[in-house]
N, C-alpha and C positions, 0 to 999 in steps of 0.2 A: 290318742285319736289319729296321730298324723301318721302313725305306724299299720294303722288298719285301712286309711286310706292307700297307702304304699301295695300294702299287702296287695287289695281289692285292686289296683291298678294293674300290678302286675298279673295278677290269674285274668281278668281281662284280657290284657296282652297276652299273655300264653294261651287263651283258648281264641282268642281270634288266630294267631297264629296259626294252631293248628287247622282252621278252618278255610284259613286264605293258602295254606300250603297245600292244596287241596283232599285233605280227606271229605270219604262221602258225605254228602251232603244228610245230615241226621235228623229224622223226624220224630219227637219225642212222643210217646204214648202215651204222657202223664203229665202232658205237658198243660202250663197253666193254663185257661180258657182266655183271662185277660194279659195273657204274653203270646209275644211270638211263639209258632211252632218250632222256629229253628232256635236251636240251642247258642249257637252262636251269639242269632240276633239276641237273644233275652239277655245274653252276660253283657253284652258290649252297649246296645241302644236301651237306654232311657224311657219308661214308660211314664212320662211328664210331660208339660206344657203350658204353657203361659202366652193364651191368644192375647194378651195385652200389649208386648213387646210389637215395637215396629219394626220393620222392615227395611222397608223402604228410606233411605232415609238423605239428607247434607251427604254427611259420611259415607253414606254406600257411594252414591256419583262419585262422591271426587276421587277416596280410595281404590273401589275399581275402575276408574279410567286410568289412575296415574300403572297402577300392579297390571293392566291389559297392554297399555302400551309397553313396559317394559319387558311383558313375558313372550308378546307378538312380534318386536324387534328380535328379542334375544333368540327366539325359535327361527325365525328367520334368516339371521346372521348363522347359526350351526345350520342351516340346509348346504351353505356353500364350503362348510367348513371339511376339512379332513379331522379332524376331532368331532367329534358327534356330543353335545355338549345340550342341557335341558335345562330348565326355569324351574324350579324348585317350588311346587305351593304350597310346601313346609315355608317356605322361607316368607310365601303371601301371607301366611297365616299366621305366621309372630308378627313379620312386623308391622304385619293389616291393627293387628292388636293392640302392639304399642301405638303403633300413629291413630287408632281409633281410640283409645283410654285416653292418649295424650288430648284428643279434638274436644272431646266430651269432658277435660276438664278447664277446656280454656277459651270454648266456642260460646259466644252469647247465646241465649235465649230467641234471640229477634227472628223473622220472619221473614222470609224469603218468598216472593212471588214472582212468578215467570207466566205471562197469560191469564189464564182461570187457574191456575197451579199455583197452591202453596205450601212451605214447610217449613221446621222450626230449624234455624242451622244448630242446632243440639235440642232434640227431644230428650236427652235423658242419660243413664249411662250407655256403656258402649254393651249392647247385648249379643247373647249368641247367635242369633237368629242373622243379626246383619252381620253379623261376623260370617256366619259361612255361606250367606248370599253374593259376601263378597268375594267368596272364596270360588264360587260357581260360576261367578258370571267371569272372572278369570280365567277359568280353567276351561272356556270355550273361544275365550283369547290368545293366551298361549299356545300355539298353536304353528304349523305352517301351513296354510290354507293347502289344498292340493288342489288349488287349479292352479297355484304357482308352478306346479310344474309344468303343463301348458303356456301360460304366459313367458317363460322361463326359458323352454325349448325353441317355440316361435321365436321368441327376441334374438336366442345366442345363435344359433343357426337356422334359423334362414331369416333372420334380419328387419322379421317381421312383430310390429310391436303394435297392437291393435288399441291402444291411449286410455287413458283414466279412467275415463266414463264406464268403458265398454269393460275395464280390464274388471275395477272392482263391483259391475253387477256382476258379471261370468263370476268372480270370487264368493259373493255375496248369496247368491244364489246356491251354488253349488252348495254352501256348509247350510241354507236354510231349508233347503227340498225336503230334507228329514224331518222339519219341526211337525210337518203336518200328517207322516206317519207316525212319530214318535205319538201324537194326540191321540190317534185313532187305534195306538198296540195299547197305551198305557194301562187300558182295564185289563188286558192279558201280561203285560210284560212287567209292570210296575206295582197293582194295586194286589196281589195273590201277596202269602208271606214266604210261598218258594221261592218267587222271585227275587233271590237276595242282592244279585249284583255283588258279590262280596269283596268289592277294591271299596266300595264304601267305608265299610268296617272299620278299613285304617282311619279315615277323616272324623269318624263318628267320636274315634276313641280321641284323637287329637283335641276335636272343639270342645269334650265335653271333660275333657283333663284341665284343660286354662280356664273354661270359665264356673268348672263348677264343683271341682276339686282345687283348684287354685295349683295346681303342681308347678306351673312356670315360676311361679313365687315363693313358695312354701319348702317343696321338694327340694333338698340342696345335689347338688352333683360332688365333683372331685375338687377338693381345696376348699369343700362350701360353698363354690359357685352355685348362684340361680341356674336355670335352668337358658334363660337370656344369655346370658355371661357365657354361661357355657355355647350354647350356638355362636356368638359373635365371636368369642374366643377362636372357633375349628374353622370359621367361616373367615375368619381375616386370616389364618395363617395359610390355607389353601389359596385364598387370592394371591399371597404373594410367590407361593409355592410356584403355581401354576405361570407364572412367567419364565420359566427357566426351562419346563418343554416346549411352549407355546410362542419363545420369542427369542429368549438366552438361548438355550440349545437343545434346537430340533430332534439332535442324533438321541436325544433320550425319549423321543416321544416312537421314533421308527428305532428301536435299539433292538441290532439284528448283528447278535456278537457272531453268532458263527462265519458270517459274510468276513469279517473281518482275517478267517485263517487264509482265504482263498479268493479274494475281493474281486478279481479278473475272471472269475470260472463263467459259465452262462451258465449251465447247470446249478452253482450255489446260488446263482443270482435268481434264478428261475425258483427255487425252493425254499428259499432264506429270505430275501428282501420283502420287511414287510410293508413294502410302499409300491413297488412294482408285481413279486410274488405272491406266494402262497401264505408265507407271513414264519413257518414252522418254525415254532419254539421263539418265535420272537418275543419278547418283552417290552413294553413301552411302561414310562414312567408321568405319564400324563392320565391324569384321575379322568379324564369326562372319555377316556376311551376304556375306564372300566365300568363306573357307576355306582352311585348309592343305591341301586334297587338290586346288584349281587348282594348287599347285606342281607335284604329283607324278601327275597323272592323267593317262594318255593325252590330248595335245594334240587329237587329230582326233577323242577323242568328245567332249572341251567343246566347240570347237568346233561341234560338228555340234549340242550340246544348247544353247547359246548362240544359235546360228545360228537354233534352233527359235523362243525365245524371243522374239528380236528379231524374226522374222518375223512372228512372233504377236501380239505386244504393240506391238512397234513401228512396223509396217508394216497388218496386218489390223484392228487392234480404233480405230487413228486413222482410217482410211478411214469403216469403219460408225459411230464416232462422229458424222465430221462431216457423211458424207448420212445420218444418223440410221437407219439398215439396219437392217429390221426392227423398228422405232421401241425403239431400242437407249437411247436418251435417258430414255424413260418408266420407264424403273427406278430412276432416278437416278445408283445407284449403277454403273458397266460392269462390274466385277469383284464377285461375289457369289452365293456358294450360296445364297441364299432362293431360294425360289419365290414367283410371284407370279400374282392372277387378270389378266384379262386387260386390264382397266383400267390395272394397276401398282400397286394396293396390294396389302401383303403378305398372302399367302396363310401363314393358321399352317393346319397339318394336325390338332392338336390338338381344336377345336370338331368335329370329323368325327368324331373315335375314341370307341368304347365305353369302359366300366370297364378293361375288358382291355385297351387300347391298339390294338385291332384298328380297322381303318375300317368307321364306320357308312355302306352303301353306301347308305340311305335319304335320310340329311342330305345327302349329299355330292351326290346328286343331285337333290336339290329346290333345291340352292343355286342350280343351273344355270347355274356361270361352272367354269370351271377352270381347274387351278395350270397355269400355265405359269414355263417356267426363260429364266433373260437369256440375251440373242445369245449372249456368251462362255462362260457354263457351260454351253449346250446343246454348242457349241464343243468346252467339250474333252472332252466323251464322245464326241465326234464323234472329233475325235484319237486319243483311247483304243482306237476300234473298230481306226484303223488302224493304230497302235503294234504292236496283237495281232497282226494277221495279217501284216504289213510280216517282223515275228521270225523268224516261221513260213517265209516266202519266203525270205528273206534267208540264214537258216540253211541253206535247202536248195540253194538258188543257189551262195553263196559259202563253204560250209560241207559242205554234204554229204558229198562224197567223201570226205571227211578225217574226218571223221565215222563214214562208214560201215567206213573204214579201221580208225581206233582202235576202233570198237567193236568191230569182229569179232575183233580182236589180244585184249582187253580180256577179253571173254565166251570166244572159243572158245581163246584160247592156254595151253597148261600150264606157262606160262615164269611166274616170277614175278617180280616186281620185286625188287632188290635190298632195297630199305627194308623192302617186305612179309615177305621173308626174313628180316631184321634182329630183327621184330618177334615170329619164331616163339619166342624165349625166355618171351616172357612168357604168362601165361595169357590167354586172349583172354574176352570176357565171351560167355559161352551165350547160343545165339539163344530159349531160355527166358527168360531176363532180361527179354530186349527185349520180347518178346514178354506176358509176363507186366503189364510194366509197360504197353504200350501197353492191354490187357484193363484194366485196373486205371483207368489216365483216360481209357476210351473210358466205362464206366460212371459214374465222376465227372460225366464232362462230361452225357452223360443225367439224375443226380441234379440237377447243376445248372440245365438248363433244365427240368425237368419241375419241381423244388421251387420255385423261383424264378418261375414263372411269365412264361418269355423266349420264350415263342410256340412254341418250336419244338422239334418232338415228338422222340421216342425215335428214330423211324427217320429225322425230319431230318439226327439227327447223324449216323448212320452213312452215309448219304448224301453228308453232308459231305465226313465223312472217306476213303468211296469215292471223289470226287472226284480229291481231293488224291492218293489210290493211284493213280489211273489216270494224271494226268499228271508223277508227281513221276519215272519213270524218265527218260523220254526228254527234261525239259524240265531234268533234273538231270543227264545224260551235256551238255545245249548249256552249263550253266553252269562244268560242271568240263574241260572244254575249250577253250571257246573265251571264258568271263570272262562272259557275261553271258545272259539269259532274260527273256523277259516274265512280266509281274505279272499275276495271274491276281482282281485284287479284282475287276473289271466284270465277268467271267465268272458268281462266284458269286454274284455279286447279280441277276442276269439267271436264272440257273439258277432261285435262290428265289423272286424276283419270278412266276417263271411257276405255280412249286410252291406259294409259300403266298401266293397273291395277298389285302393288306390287313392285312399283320403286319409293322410295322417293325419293331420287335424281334427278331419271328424271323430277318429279314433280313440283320440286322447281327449276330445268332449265329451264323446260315446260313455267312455272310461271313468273320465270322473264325476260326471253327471249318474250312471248308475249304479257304482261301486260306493263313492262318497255319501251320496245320499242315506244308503243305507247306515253306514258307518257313523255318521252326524245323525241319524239315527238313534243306533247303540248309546250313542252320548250322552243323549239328550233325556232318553230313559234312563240310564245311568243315574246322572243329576236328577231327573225326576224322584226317584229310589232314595238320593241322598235327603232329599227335600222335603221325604214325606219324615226320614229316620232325624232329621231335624224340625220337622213340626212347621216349616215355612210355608204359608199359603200359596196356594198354586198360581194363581195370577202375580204376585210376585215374582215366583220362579220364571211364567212367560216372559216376563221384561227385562228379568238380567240375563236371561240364557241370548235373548235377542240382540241384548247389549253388548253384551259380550261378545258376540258373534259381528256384530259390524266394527265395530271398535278394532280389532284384531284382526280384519278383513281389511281393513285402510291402511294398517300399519303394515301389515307384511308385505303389503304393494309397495308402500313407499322405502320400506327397505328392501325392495328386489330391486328398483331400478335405481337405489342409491349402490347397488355393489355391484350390479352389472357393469353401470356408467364408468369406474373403478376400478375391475375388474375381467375386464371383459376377455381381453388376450389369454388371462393365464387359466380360464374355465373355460375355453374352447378348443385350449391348446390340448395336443392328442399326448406330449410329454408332463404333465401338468404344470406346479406350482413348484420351481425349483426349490423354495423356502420350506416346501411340504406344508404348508399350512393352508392354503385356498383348492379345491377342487369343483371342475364341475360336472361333480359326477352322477349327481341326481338327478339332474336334468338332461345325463348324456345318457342315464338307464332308459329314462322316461322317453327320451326320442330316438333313442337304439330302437324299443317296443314297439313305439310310431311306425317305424320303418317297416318291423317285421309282418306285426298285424295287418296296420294301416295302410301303408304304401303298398308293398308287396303281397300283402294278405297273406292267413296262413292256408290257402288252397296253393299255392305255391311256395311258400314256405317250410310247410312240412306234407308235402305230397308225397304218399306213398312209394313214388319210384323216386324221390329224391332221395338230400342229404341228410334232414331228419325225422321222415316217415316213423322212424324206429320210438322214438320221444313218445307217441301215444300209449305206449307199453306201462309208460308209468301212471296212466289212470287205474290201471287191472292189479299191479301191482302194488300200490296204495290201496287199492279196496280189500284185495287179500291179505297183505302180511298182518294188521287187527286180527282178524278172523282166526289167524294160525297163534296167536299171541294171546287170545280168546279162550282155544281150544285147549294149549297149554296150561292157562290157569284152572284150566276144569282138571287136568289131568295133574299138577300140580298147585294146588291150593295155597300155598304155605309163601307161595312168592308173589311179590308185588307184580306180577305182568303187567298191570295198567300204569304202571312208571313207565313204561317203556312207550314214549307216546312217540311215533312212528312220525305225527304230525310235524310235530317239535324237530325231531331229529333230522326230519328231510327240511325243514327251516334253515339248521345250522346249516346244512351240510349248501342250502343256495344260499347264505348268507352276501357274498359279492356275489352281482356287486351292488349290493345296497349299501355298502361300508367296505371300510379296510380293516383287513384280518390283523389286527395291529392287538388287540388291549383282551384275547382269550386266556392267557397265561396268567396274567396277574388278574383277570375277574375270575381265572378258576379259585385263583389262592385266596384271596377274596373271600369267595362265596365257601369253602371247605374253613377258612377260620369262622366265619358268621355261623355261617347258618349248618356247618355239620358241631364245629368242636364247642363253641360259645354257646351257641342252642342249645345242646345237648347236655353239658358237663357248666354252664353258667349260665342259666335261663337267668336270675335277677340282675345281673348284670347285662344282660343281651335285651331285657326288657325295658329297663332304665335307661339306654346308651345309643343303644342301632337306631331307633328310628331322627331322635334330633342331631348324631352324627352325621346321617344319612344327610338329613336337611343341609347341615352345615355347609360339607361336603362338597355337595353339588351345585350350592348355592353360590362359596366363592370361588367356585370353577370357571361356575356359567358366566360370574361379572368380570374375571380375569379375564374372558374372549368382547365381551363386551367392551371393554377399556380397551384392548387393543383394537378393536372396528374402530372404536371413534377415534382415538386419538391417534394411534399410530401407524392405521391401513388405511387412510383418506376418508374415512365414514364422516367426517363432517367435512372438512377442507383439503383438498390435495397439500396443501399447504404445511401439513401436518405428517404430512406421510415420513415416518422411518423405520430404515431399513434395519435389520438386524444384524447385532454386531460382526465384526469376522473374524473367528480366531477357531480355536480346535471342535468346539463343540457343533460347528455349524458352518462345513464345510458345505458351500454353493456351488452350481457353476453358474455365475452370472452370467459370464459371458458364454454365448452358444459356437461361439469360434476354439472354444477351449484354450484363448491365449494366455501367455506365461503369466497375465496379472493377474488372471482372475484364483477367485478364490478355491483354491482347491477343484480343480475341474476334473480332474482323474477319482473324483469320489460321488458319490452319488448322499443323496440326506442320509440314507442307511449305514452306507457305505458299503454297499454290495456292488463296485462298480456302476457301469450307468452301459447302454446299449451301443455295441459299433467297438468297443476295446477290449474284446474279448483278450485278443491274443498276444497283444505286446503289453500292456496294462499304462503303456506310456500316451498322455492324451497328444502329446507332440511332436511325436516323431508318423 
């Protein structure tokens, strides 16, 4: 019996695979009346249910508050990090498990009452349903809110920090604007059975492996480990692992050996260093700069975002390095959202702004030099233009008919899904709800920029949020379909730029009031999708998705102004974090764009007779090469042309500076053992192994960064604060005098030199 359940796991696992790698989406013709139409869903989701099972329950509170706070710290803590490191809800999800088996067999009976409210602190065992309710209202937790980047920017430059009250509605708001379109798509975007959402898939197979195959317990792994044993096992020795790029030695996390034959050059330093540079052929030996999702991602879109990357970085930005394109050199730095004038010192926007933070058009133009941006960040707006419209093609190209297929089945058919059937026991939540509540933070979000003083007026926001209305159906039918959609931030920052030209703040309100919203959106349908594939009543789902959402919205505030307070010098410093391990560099993207949009707007920014007029070329560009990539597969059948996603590639290829080009080498090596050779030539072992690897992985990655926040980067008490060791692996220059004590100052974290010693490589003479 336990052989056929292994079996039956596995072919699950391989057809969802192939489903989430994304092949077309397949409509069976023969398919059962009372199953799913998609093939996928029938193998993977459960056509069962048990409306007796609670929900709600002791254990859900306490479980996800305790898993929201820690997943909303921890995402918060990697916003500032140079490792880009994630909360694992593999890791919510066992040990939501154990510490929920463990509640239910050692929680009284007795009765809890709070108001007219009461419940039993253990109804009964620990069942599925709250198990991945708790898993939901996490996963709207974990998170970094993005009005942090706003509150973030404001605070570090220009010193302006608009206080608690005001910071966490502007946060609160922002992730809730979606709740009340998400209500109003769900009959289109959630209740059809095309609608698959397919990153469900993976959670479906997870919850319904532990609690209804027992595989955590039954299934042995390597040695006879459980399946427990084995995650804690991979999961503690990564914790410990991970102190030795992330604390012991740095030089393994930026490990940029070519720098090493010629450490003084500018040109190696320019093309090699993967802390200042381009990163080429670097390697870094720190897991959260590769990831447990190269295991399990579709191979031909890393790939293709890799491919971007390396093209980018590795091939484009050495080129204009070394004929100095564009006198790309005069920046010093190739990788960098400053602007700068046209000499190459730093242009601050600041000296130009009123009281109000608006731009003084009087100063700005008596100065008579202007901000211009480096080769590579004019670069990747340039990319971005064609990311956007490349979507757009590509979707209609190789997408459309299937598309326009599912939709019409979707909207005009009166057939229902099985699952949507399943769901009619329960009460569904009133489109008053949704709607109520979206009226409710549509005025919030108004109180808060109008009281607050964030530029940007009453009818900005609703603006905003018309936006986001108008694109969230059609661009939320490409996401719940076919896995993925373009990002829509350059849009509303160009929108605003035209509308409030000379208000960064309005801009980056503008920005993430109509961009977020949609996006907390997608989410929110998402979980709807998981919710219905787990049989959870929908009013349930309203309250942990809410819960989650403020819970996670408090925490990330209180950990932004615990690492600013902390921090502050070395994320606004233009050299960064000599330890290589602090940056602030999310926040200096996010108010580079302020500048460009906002402050200076893009009617002078990219004005036709300026500097880069030329950048609009990649909107025309992006909508053609699909179309020629199109034509080929008609005239060439036999090849995969829609691998080739144009969108993806112009991603990699702007990848900075939304990261450091640090950890593509080893996620390519990565992803070609997983997911080409293991997939390929060991599917039951790659079925068995990848995904609670995965979990492990990432999970004592993300608590090795967390240990170090609290204990030994001031996150709880300066008191606490230590420095890392000094010896070969982690050569600093403390000191900025580059005197004879400090630690190695003639070397930089990589050891690609450091800027100003080109030519005698000596820091003291």
């Amino acid at each position: 019996m336990a052989e056929k359940q292994d079996l039956e796991y596995e072919k699950d696992i391989y057809a969802l695979g192939k489903a989430y790698a994304g092949d077309t989406l397949e409509l069976s013709e023969e398919a059962d009346a009372e199953n799913s139409k998609i093939e996928a869903v029938r193998l993977v989701v459960p056509v069962t249910d048990d409306p007796s099972l609670q929900v709600i329950t002791f254990r859900f509170w306490v479980l996800s508050f305790f898993f929201a706070i820690i997943g909303s710290v921890i995402y918060q803590f990697y916003y500032y990090r140079v490792a880009t490191g994630a909360f694992s809800i593999y890791f919510v999800n066992l040990a939501s498990y154990a510490l929920g088996t463990g509640m239910a067999r050692i929680l009284p009976t007795n009765k809890l009452t709070i108001g007219g409210y009461s419940m039993s602190l253990n109804p009964g065992p620990f069942n599925i349903k709250e198990h991945a309710l708790i898993g939901i209202a996490v996963s709207t937790a974990a998170a970094s809110a993005y009005a942090i980047d706003i509150l973030s920017a404001t605070d570090l430059f220009l010193n302006h920090r608009i206080g608690a009250f005001g910071s966490i509605v502007l946060i609160i708001t922002t992730q809730c604007l979606g709740y009340g379109m998400a209500g109003s798509l769900r009959k289109y975007l959630v209740y059809p059975a095309e609608m698959v959402w397919w990153s469900n898939l993976v959670q479906v197979v997870f919850y319904n492996a532990m609690h209804n195959t027992d595989e955590f317990k039954t299934k042995k792994m390597i040695r006879g480990w459980s399946y427990m044993k084995y995650f804690w096992v991979f999961c503690g020795g990564m914790f410990i692992y991970q102190f030795i790029p992330q604390f012991l030695a740095p030089v393994f996390y930026f490990f940029s050996l070519f720098c090493w034959i010629k450490p003084y050059d500018m040109n190696m330093w320019g093309i090699f260093s993967t802390y200042y540079g381009g990163g080429t052929l670097g390697l870094s030996f720190d897991w959260t700069s590769i990831g447990g999702m190269t295991m399990w991602l579709p191979l031909a879109a890393q790939m293709c975002s890799y491919g971007g990357v390396i093209l980018g970085y590795w091939i484009i930005l050495p080129i204009m390095w070394v004929k100095n394109t564009w006198e790309i050199k005069k920046y010093v730095y190739p990788l960098t959202p400053s602007l700068f004038y046209t000499n190459g010192s730093t242009f601050h926007v600041q000296q130009y702004l009123n009281p109000d933070y608006s731009l003084n058009e009087e100063l700005y133009q008596a100065a008579g030099d202007t901000a211009t941006m480096t080769p590579m960040y004019a670069l990747g707006f340039f990319y971005s233009f064609i990311a956007l419209t490349a979507c757009v093609t590509h979707i209609i190209c190789f997408h459309g008919a299937e598309i326009m297929k599912s939709w019409n089945m979707a909207v005009g058919s009166k057939e229902q899904d099985i699952h949507q059937k399943m769901m009619a026991v329960y009460p569904e939540v009133p489109q008053t709800w949704y709607a109520g509540f979206y009226i409710v933070m549509l005025a919030l979000s108004i109180m808060v920029c109008e009281v607050y003083d964030l530029q940007l007026p009453w009818w900005g926001v609703i603006v905003a949020g018309a936006l986001g209305w108008i694109l969230a159906l059609p661009l939320g039918a490409m996401n719940a379909i076919t896995g993925f959609g373009p990002g829509l931030n350059v849009i509303t920052e160009f929108v605003c730029g035209y509308m409030l030209p000379g208000k960064p703040i309005a801009n980056m309100a503008f920005k993430c009031y109509g961009y977020m919203a949609m996006a907390q959106c997608f989410g929110l349908l998402q979980d709807l999708k998981l919710g219905m594939y787990m049989k959870i009543p929908p009013r349930s789902m309203f309250v942990a998705q809410f819960w989650g959402t403020v819970v996670g919205g408090i925490f990330n505030y209180i950990t932004m102004i615990a690492i600013i307070n902390t921090e502050r010098e070395i994320l606004t410093s233009p050299q960064g974090d000599p330890a290589g391990l602090w940056t602030g560099g999310n926040p200096k993207v996010y108010w580079g764009s302020a500048q460009i949009f906002g402050a200076l707007g893009p009617q002078r920014m990219f004005n036709s007779d300026g500097y880069y007029g030329w950048m609009y070329w990649g909107f025309l560009i992006g909508a053609l090469l699909p179309i020629i990539l199109w034509a080929l597969s008609k005239k060439w059948p036999s090849v995969s042309w829609d691998k080739f996603n144009v969108t993806i590639i112009a991603g990699g290829m702007g990848a900075y500076p939304n990261g450091y080009i640090t950890g593509v080498t080893g996620s390519v090596i990565v992803a070609l053992i997983w997911q080409f050779w293991l997939y390929r030539y060991h599917k039951n072992w790659w079925s068995k192994y990848t995904f609670i690897l995965s979990a492990a992985l990432d999970t004592g990655a993300a608590f090795t960064g967390l240990f170090l926040f609290i204990f030994f980067s001031g996150g709880v008490s300066e008191k606490l604060i230590v420095n890392p060791p000094s010896w070969w692996g982690n050569y600093i220059a403390f000191d900025p005098n580059f005197n004879a004590t400090a630690n190695g100052g003639y070397m930089a974290i990589d050891r690609c030199g450091t800027t100003g010693l080109w030519e005698s490589g000596n820091p003291y003479q």
